[in-house]
C-alpha positions, 0 to 999 in steps of 0.5 A, spaced: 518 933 882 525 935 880 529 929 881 537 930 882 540 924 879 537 927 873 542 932 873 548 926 872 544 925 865 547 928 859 543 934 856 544 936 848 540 941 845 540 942 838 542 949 837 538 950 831 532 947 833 532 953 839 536 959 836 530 965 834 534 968 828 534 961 824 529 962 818 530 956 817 524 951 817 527 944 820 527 938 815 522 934 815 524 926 814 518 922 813 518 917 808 513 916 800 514 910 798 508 905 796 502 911 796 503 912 804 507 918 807 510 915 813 516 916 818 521 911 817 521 903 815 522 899 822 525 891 820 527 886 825 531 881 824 532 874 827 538 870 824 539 863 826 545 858 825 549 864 824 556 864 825 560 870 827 556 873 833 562 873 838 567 877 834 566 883 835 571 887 829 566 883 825 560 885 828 562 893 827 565 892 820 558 889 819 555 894 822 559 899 818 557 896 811 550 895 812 549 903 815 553 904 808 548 900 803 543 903 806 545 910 804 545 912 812 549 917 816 553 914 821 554 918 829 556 913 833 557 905 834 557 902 841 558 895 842 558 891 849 562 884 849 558 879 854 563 873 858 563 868 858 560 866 852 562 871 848 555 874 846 554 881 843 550 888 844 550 894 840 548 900 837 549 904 831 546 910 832 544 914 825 541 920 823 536 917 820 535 912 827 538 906 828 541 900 827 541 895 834 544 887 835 543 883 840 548 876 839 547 869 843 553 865 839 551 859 844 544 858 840 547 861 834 542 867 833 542 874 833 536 879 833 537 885 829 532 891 829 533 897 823 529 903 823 530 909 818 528 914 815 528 921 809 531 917 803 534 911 805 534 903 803 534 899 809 532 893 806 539 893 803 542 891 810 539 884 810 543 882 804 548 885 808 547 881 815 545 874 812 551 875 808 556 877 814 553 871 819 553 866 815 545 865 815 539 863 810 535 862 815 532 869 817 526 870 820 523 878 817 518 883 820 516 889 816 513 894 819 512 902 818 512 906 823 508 913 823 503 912 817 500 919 816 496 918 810 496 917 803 500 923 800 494 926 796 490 926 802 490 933 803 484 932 810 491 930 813 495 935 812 
């Protein structure tokens, strides 16, 4: 069933990806590192006693240094200033995934999701983050994402 309030939704179609007189095959973006192919690293961040977190010029300046660091593509950023507290939420949204922020200065904490792939370093972004909030104290999780073998594994591929 058809529903019509989908058609408020935006609609966007890679014309590279449908046009039939493109030869070219679409990049792939997976991931060797550490003897696995995969399709990105996803890393979470919870930052406590951190400062910073209802200053939203910071927060974008901040987001823009780690997308650069980590050698990302940056496409849009999108942020969201909460009163009364002055808490913050956004997006950078990258080629290669994302960046996300969720702030809540009233507790001194930010939750930080960085997820992406092809040939970039988000790791770098850490550093980037505990340096702009003022923090030592960071919690991290580490996880990669779409893990399809062992890159000499033919019986995968």
């Amino acid at each position: 069933m058809h529903n019509s309030s989908d058609q408020q939704w935006p609609r966007y179609i890679d014309n590279n990806l449908t046009n039939n007189h493109s030869q070219e095959q679409a990049q792939d973006l997976f991931t060797e590192k550490e003897g696995q192919l995969f399709a990105g690293t996803h890393i979470l961040l919870d930052c406590w006693n951190a400062s910073h977190l209802n200053n939203i010029s910071h927060i974008e300046n901040t987001l823009r240094k780690a997308v650069e660091v980590s050698g990302a593509t940056l496409l849009h950023i999108h942020l969201h200033h909460f009163t009364p507290n002055g808490g913050v939420s956004g997006v950078a949204v990258l080629a290669e995934s994302h960046i996300s922020i969720h702030t809540w200065p009233e507790r001194n904490f930010a939750a930080l999701d960085i997820f992406m792939c092809g040939e970039t370093q988000p790791e770098k972004a850490i550093a980037v983050f505990e340096e702009a909030f003022k923090t030592r104290e960071i919690t991290l999780t580490k996880h990669l994402r779409g893990i399809v073998a062992a890159p000499d594994d033919e019986s995968t591929q």
